[in-house]
C-alpha positions in Angstrom: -9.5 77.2 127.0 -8.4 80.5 125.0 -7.3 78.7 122.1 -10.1 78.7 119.2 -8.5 77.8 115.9 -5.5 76.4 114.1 -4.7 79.1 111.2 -1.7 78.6 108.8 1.3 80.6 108.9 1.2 81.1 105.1 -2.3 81.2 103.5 -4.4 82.3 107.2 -6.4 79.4 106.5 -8.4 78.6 109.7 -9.0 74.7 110.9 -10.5 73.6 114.0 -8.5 72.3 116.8 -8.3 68.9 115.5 -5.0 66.5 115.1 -4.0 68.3 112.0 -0.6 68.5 110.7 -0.3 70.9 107.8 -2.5 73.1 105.8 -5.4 71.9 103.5 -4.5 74.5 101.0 -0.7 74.9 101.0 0.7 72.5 103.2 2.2 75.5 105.6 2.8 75.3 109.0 -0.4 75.6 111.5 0.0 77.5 114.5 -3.2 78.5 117.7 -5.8 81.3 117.5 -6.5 82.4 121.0 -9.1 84.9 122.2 -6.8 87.8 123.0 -9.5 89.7 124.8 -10.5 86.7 126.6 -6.9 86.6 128.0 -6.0 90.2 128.5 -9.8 89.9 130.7 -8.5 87.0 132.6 -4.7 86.5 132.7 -2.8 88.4 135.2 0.5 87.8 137.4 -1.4 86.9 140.2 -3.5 84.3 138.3 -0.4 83.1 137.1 1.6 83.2 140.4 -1.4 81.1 141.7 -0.9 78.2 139.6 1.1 75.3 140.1 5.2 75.5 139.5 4.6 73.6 136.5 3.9 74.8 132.5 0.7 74.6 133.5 1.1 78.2 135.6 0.4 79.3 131.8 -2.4 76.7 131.2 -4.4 80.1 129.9 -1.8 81.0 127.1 -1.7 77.4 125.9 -3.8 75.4 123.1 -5.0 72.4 125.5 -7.0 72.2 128.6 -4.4 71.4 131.3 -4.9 67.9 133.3 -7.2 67.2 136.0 -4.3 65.6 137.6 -0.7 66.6 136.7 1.2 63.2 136.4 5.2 63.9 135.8 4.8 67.9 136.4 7.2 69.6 133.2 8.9 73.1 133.3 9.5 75.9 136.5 12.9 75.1 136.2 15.6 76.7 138.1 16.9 80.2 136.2 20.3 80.6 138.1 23.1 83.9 137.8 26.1 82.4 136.0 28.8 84.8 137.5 32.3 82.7 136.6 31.2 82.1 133.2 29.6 85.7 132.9 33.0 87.3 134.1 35.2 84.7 131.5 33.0 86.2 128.8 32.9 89.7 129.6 28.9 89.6 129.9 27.2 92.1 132.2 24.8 89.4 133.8 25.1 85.7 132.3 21.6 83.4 133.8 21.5 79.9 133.1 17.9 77.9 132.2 18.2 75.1 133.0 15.9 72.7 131.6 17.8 69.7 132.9 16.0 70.1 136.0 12.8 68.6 133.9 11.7 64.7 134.3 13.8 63.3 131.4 16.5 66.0 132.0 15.7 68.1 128.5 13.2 70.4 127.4 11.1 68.0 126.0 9.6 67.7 128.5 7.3 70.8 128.0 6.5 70.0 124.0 5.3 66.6 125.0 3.5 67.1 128.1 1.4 70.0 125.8 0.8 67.3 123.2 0.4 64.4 125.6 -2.7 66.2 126.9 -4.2 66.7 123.6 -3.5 63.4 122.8 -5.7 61.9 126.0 -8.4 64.8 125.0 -8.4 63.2 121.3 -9.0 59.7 123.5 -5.6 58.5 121.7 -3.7 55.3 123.3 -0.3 55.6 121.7 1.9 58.5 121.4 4.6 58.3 118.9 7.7 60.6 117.3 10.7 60.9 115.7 13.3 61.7 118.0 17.6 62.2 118.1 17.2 61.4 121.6 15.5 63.9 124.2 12.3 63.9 122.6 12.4 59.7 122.6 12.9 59.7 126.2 10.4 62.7 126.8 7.5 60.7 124.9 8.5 57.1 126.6 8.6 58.9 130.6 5.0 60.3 129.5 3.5 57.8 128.3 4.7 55.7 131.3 2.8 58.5 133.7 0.0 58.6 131.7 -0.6 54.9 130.9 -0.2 55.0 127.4 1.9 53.1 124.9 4.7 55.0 123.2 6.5 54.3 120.4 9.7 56.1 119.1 11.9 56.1 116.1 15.3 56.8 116.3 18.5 56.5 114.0 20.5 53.5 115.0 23.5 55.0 116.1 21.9 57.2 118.2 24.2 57.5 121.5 23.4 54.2 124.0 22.4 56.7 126.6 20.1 58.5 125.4 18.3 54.7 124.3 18.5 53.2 127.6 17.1 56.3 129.0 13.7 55.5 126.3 13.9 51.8 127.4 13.8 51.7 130.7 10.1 53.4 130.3 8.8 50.5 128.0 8.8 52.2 125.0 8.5 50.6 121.8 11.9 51.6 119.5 12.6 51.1 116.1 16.3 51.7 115.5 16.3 53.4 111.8 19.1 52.8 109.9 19.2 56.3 108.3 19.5 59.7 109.8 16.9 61.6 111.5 15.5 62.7 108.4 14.7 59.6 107.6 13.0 58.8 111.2 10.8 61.5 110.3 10.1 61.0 107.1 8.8 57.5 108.4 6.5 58.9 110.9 5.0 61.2 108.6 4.0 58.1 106.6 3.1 55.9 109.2 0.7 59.0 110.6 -1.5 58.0 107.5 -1.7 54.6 108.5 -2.1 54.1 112.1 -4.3 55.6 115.2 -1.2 57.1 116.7 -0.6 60.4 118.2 3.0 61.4 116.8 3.4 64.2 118.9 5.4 65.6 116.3 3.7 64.9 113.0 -0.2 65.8 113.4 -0.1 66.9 116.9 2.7 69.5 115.9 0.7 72.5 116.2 -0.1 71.7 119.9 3.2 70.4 120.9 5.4 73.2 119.6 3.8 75.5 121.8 5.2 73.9 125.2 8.2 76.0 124.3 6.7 79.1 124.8 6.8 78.5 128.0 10.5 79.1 128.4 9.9 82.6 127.2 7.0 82.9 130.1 9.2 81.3 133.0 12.7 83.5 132.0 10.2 86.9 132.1 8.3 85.3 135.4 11.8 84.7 137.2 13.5 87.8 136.2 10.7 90.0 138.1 8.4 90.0 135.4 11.2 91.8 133.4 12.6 91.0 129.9 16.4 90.1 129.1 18.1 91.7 126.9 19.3 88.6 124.6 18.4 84.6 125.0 20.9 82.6 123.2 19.2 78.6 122.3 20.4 75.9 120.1 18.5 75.5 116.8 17.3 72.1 115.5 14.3 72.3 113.7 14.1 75.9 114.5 10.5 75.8 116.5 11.7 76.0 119.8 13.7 79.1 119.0 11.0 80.5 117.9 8.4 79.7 120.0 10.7 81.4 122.7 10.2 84.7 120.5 6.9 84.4 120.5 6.5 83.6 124.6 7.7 87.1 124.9 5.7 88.4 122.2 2.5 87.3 124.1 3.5 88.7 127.3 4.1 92.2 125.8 1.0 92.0 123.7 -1.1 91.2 127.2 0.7 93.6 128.9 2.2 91.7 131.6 5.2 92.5 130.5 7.3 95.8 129.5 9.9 97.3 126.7 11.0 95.3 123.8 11.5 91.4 122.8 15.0 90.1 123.1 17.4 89.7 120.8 17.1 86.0 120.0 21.0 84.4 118.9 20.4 80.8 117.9 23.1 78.1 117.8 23.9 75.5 115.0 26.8 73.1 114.8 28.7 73.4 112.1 28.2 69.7 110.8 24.4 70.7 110.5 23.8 74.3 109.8 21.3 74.9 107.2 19.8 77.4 109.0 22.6 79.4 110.2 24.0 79.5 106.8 20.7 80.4 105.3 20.8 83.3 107.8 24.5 84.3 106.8 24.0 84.2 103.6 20.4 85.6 103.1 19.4 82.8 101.1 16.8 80.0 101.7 17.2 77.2 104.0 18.4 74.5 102.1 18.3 70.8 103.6 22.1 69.3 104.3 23.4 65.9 105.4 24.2 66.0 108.8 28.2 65.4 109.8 27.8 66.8 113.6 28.9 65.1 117.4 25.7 67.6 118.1 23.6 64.7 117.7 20.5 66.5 119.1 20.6 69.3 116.9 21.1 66.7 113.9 18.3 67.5 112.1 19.4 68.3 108.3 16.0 69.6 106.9 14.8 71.8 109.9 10.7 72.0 109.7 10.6 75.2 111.1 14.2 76.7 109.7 12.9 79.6 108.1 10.7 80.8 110.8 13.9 80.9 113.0 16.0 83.0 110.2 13.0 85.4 110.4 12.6 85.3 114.3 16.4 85.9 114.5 16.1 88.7 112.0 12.7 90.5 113.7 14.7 90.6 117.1 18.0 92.0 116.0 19.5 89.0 116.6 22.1 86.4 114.6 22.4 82.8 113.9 25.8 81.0 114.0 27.3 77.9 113.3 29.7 76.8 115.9 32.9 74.9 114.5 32.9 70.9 115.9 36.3 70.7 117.6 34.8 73.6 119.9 32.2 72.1 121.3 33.4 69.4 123.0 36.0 72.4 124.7 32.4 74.2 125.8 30.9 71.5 127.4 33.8 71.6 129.8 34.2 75.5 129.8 30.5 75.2 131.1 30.9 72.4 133.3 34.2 73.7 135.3 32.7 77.7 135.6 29.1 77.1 136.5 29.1 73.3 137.7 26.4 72.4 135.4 27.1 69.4 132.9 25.6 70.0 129.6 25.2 67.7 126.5 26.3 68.9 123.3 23.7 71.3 122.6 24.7 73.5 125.5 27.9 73.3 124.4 26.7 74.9 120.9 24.6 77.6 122.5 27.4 78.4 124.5 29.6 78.9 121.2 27.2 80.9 119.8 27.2 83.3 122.3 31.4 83.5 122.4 31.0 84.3 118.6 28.4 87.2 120.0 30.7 88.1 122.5 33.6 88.2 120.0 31.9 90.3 117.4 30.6 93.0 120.0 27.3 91.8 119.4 26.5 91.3 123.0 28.8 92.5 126.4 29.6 94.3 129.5 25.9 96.3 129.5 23.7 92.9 128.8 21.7 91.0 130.4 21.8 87.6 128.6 19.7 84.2 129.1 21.5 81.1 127.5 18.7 77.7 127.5 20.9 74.7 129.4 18.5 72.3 127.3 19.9 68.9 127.5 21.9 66.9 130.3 25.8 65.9 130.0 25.2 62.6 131.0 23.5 61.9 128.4 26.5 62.6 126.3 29.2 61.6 128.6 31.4 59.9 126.0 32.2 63.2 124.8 34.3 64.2 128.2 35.4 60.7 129.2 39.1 61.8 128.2 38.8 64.1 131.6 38.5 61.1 133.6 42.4 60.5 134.7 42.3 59.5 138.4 45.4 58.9 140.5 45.1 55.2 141.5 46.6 55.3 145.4 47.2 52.3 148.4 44.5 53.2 151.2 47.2 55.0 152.7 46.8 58.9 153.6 50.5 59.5 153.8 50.6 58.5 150.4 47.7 60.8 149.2 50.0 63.3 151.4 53.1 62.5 149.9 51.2 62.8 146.2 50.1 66.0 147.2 53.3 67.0 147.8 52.9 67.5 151.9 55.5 67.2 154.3 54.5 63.8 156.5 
């Protein structure tokens, strides 16, 4: 296993690879060490190519030994050409990652299954988070594979979907009457008081680093080449910036060419700290959430000013995407590409519209928007489009509907 230490992001204070949250010193962020020259030594395309169609192809850029048995196999999802919706836009090639094509239909998936397996290293029997939805039914379907107990807190009104979805895996929920804030606010204070693994709390350091993996798969899948923009949503800001950092890595081993991407993140405009911080110049500053984005809900973003900088180091932007648009996205994706995405698809796609609009990105660029959520686990949002015409079992009437001669 490359990785050697946890250092923070702030004061370079190095910890070992224990279940650590935050900094002794500061209370800053922890991130891996790895041996560098250990991987540039070892890690090639072939070595990768070998591996299984999983996230753990990259087992050698990651901070956890990958399992002796993969149960409920995460990431290698499909990278598809987007050609309608690229031609709408006026993009020179639009792909699609779509990470609905993971176990619990989100990429969640990836974060837990990193965390999941440092959990079962750390000989822990309960994983645990905070969650506005994909991440609850990410920890319950693990858990469930792994034959551990799992235990999620969610706000109450969460969408019913998305909490069936955690159910039906035996999960454990506590329905928070708060936001998500609160939720994990909560499991930062139960971490001190129970031999839980909150994948999200202690483990964060481990689990954050799943999402790199999306940065390795887009290069892997393009021909081991980079794209010239990625556009993801932003909620706490980690996964947007792990993304950055995937491609960092690749370059830095030299399995990769050129420069980074230009990363363009996505915020709802009900909950847009972060894009607002970036606008503005300013620091992030928490916000109640008001969004129908409720899985980018997250009103004091952990990692928010990481993604400002990321944004900023890739010439790239941040925008806040206005609420009565998304709802027109979802089905602008839907009816040009026939894939159904929830509500933060809807906002990545808005954020690259506003790109498109302000000549930020066009007819010479290669673009990767993240699909990172399902539809139908939002489908309350669409269910005006359902407006069948109720018929006899009669074909001449379908005819005669259809306006053909009988």
């Amino acid at each position: 296993m490359p990785a050697t230490a946890l250092r923070c992001r702030v004061c370079e204070t190095q910890f070992p690879l224990e279940p650590i949250g935050v900094c002794a010193r500061c209370f800053g962020p922890l991130d891996p060490v790895y041996d560098r020259d250990e991987q540039r030594r070892t890690v090639t395309r072939e070595s990768i190519a070998a591996g299984p169609q999983s996230i753990w192809r990259y087992a050698s850029l990651l901070p956890v030994a990958p399992p002796r048995e993969a149960r409920l196999p995460a990431g290698w999802t499909p990278l598809i050409r987007a050609r309608r919706l690229e031609d709408a836009l006026g993009v020179g090639e639009l792909w699609l990652k779509l990470d609905t094509a993971n176990p619990t239909h989100s990429f969640k998936d990836r974060v837990v299954a990193v965390a999941a397996a440092k959990a079962i290293e750390l000989g822990r029997t309960t994983i645990a988070c905070s969650s506005t939805g994909n991440l609850a039914n990410a920890v319950a379907a693990r858990a469930a594979a792994e034959g551990l107990e799992a235990v999620v807190l969610c706000p109450a009104d969460l969408e019913p979907e998305k909490l069936i979805a955690t159910a039906v895996y035996g999960a454990k929920i506590f329905a928070v009457e708060g936001s998500y804030d609160d939720c994990s606010r909560l499991t930062v204070e139960l971490s001190f008081e129970l031999d839980w693994a909150f994948v999200n709390v202690e483990l964060r350091a481990y689990y954050a680093e799943g999402s790199k993996t999306l940065g390795f798969e887009i290069a892997e899948q393009l021909g081991w080449e980079l794209p010239d923009a990625v556009v993801a949503p932003i909620a706490s800001g980690a996964m947007f910036s792990k993304v950055h950092q995937g491609f960092s890595e690749l370059l830095e081993l030299g399995l990769v060419s050129g420069t980074t991407p230009r990363l363009i993140g996505a915020q709802a405009e009900g909950c847009s700290p972060v894009a607002t911080a970036f606008a503005t110049g300013e620091k992030v500053k928490p916000v109640r959430p008001s969004t129908i984005a409720r899985s980018l809900a997250i009103g004091s973003p952990a990692d928010g000013e990481l993604a400002v900088a990321t944004a900023r180091a890739s010439g790239g932007s941040i925008y806040a995407v206005a609420e009565d648009e998304i709802v027109e996205n979802i089905s602008l994706l839907a009816e040009t590409t026939g894939v159904f995405g929830e509500t933060a698809p809807a906002v990545t796609l808005g954020a690259l519209r506003e790109a498109v609009r302000r000549g930020e990105l066009g007819a010479n660029d290669r673009v990767v928007l993240i699909v990172t959520g399902d539809g139908l686990k939002t489908p309350g949002l669409v269910a005006h489009k359902l407006d069948p015409t109720v018929v006899e079992p009669d074909a001449d009437l379908i005819l005669e509907t259809l306006g053909v001669a009988v």
